[in-house]
N, C-alpha and C positions, 0 to 999 in steps of 0.2 A: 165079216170078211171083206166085203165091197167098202165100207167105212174104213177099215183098216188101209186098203190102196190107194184109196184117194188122198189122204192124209200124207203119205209120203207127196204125192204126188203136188198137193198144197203146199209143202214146207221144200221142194223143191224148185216150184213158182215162186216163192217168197223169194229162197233166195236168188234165183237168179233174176229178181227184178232188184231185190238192192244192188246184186252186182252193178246191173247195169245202169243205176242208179248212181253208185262211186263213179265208175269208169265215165259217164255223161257228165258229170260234175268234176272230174281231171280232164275232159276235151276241153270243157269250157276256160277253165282256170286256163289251160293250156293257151286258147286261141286270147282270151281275155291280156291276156302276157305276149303274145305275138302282136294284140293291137296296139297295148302298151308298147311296146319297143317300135313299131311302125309311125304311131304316132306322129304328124308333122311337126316341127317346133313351132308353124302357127297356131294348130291344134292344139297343142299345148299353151300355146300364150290366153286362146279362149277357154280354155277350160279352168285355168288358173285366175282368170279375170274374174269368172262366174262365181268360182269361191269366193273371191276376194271380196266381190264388192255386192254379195248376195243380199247382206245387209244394210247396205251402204246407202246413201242419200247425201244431199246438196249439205255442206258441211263437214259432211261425217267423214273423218280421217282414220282410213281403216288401222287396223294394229300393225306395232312395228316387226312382226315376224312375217306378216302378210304383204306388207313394205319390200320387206327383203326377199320373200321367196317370190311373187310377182319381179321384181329389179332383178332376179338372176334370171328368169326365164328370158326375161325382156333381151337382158345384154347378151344372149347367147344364141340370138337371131340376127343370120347372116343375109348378107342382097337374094343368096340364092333363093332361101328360104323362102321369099316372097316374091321369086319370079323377077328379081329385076337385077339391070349390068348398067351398068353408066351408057352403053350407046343406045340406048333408046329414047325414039323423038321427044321423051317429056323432057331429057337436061341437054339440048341442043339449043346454044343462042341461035335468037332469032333477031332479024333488023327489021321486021315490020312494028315491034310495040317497043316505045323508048323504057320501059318497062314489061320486064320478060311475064308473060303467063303461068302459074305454078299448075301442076297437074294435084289434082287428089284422087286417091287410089281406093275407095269406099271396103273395108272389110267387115266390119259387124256394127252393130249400134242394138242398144234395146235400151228400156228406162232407165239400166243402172251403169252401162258404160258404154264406149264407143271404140271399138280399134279402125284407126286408119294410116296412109301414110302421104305426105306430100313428098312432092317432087320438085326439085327446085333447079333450076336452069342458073350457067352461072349469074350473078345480079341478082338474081331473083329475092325478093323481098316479102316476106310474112311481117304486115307495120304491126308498130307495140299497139298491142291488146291484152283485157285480161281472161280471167277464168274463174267467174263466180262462183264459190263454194264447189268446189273441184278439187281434188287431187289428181295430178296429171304424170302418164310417164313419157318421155322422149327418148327414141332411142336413137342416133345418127349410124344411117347403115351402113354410108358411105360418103367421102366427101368432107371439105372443110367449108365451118358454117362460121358465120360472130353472130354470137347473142348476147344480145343487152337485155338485163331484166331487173326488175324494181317489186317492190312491197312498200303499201302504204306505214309512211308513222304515224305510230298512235298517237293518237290525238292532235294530229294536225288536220283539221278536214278542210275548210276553206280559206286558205290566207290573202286577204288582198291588200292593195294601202289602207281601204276605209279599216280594215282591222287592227293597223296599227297606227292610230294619228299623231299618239307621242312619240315615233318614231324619227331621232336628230339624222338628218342626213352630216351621214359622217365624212360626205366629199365636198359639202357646200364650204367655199373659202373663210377663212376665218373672220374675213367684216361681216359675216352671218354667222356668230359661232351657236346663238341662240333658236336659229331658224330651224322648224319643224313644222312635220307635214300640215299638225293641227292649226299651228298660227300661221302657217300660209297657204291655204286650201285652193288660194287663188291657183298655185302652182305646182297644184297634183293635178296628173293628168285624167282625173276623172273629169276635170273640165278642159282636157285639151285630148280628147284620146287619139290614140294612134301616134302620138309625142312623146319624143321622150323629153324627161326634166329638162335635161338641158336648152333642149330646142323651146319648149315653153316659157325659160328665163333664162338669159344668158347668163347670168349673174351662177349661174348651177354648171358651169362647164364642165363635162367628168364626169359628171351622173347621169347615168345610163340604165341606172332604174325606170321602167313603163308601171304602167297601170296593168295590174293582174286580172285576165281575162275573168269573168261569172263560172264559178265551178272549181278553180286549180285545186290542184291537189298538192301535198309536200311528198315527196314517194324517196324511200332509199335505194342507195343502186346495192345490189343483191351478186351480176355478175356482170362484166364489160369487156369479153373476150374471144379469140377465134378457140374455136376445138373442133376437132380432127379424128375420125372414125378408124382406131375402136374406141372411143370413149366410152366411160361407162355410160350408162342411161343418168339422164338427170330425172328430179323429183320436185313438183312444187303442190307445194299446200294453199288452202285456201287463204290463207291470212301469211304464207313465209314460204321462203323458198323461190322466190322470183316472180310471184305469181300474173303481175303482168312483163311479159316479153316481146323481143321484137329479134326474126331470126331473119337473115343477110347472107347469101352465099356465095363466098367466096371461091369456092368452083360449082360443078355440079355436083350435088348432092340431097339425100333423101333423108324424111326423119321419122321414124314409125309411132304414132302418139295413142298412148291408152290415156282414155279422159274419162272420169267416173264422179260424179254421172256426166254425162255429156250435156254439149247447148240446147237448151229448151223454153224461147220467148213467153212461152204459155204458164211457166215454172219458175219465169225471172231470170232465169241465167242467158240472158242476152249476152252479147260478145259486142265488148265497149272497142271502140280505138281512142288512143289517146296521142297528142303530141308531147313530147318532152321540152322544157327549158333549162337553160342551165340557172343554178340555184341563186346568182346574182344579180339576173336579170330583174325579180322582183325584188320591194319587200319583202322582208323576212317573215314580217309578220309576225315578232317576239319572240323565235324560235331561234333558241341558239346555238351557235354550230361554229366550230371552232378554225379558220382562215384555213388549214391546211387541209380540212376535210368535207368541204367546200364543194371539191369535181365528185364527192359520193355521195350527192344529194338532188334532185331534179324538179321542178313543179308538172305536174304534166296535165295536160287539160283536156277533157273529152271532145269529140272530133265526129265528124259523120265517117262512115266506112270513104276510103279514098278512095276517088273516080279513076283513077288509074290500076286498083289491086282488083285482077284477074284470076280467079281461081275455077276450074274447066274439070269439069269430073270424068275420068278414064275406065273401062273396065278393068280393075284385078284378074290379071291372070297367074298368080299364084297358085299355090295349094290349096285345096277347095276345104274350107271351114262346115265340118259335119254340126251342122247344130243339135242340141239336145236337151 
């Protein structure tokens, strides 16, 4: 009899602990969907990153659905979203530096990627640098910027004169129509540097070829233009896609960049600068390139960081990134 009542008693416990088992398990779902929907769109850009580039490493070009679902999250973050309006002191020229200060806005960093954003006063200048073994996204949140950006061609790595000594100057006057670099060494200017041809033999007036610095590189121009916020986010890869750039603003404006993985001296991904030449300044160095396409080609030469580029780190006061 006493067995008998407990029994019910049992299987009425049971169930009302599954109940409230379901019912715990539809709160959750519930609040789990309210935090989804609250979600910040920063929030979201870290969460999306973390998938993305879980995998990921110095080279490694994540896949192209992961390209694109990262690039919509990217392009669909507004100034608000991160806290910032054009009147604050980071895009206010200033007349104390003939070269304005850029602000950076520190949001996340770990081994595999990095969200941050600069801030760029108008002038302000980010010089052409690249991004080793990176996939990078930029997003411009506001503001009109010109980026110029380049990718090396293959197999061009060092061109100088000594590279090319059969190389006929095709501006020396025709009482030299035979004269090249190799049978007049006297008058490369690896023995006049800092001259150009001309000035080292008059007899060369018009050639305005130098001596190609130790290191150049041949790099193709990738983009050479202003853009203007809403753009969509641009994308560059390690070996394409502009991968060294140089951004210029033309008013004030901001650029939100996911870098995966990020700079790390210890890992080799130093951050080169480079200068650019126009492509006629040197030797060619046997590379041929056809007169008209000429302005989409540049030698660019590594350079120490410029003593003038100021870069001043700010607190983020955006939306505060839950890490997890």
């Amino acid at each position: 009899m006493g067995i008998e009542m407990v029994a019910p008693n049992r299987k009425g416990n049971k169930e009302f602990l599954e109940l409230a088992e379901v019912t715990n398990s539809k709160s959750k779902t519930r609040k789990c969907r309210r935090r989804q929907r609250k979600m910040s769109p920063v929030q979201k850009l870290y969460e999306t990153c973390k998938e993305v580039f879980s995998s990921g490493g110095a080279g490694v070009i994540p896949p192209a659905d992961d390209i694109q679902r990262l690039s919509s999250v990217l392009g669909a973050i507004k100034p608000a979203d991160v806290g910032l309006t054009p009147d604050l002191p980071y895009f206010r020229m200033t007349v104390a530096r003939r070269t304005p200060a850029i602000t950076y806005l520190h949001l996340y960093e770990c081994e595999k990627y990095s969200m941050g954003i600069f801030c760029l006063p108008p002038s302000g200048i980010l010089p052409l640098h690249n991004h080793p073994g990176m996939t990078v996204f930029s997003k411009l949140l506001f503001g009109t910027m010109h980026i110029k950006s380049y990718d090396w061609v293959a197999d061009a790595s060092e061109r100088t004169l000594a590279s090319a000594p059969e190389k006929t100057l095709a501006s020396a006057p025709e009482s030299a129509p035979e004269k090249t670099l190799a049978s007049a060494p006297e008058e490369t200017l690896a023995s006049t540097p800092g001259k150009t041809l001309a000035s080292a033999n008059p007899s060369l007036v018009g050639c305005s070829l130098v001596q190609a610095p130790p290191g150049v590189r041949l790099a193709k121009v990738k983009a050479d233009a202003d853009f203007t916020a809403a753009c969509d986010p641009s994308i560059l890869y390690p070996a394409d896609g502009g991968n060294m750039h140089c951004f210029t603003a033309v008013t004030a404006c901001a650029v939100l960049d996911v870098l995966g993985p990020p700079y790390s001296d210890p890992d080799g991904r130093h951050c080169q600068y480079y200068i650019d030449h126009p492509f006629p300044r040197f030797p060619d160095g046997g590379v041929s390139v056809p007169e008209d396409e000429k302005d989409g080609y540049a030698w660019l030469e590594e350079r120490e960081k410029p003593d003038d580029l100021a870069v001043v780190g700010a607190i983020y006061r955006g939306p505060r990134i839950q890490e997890n």
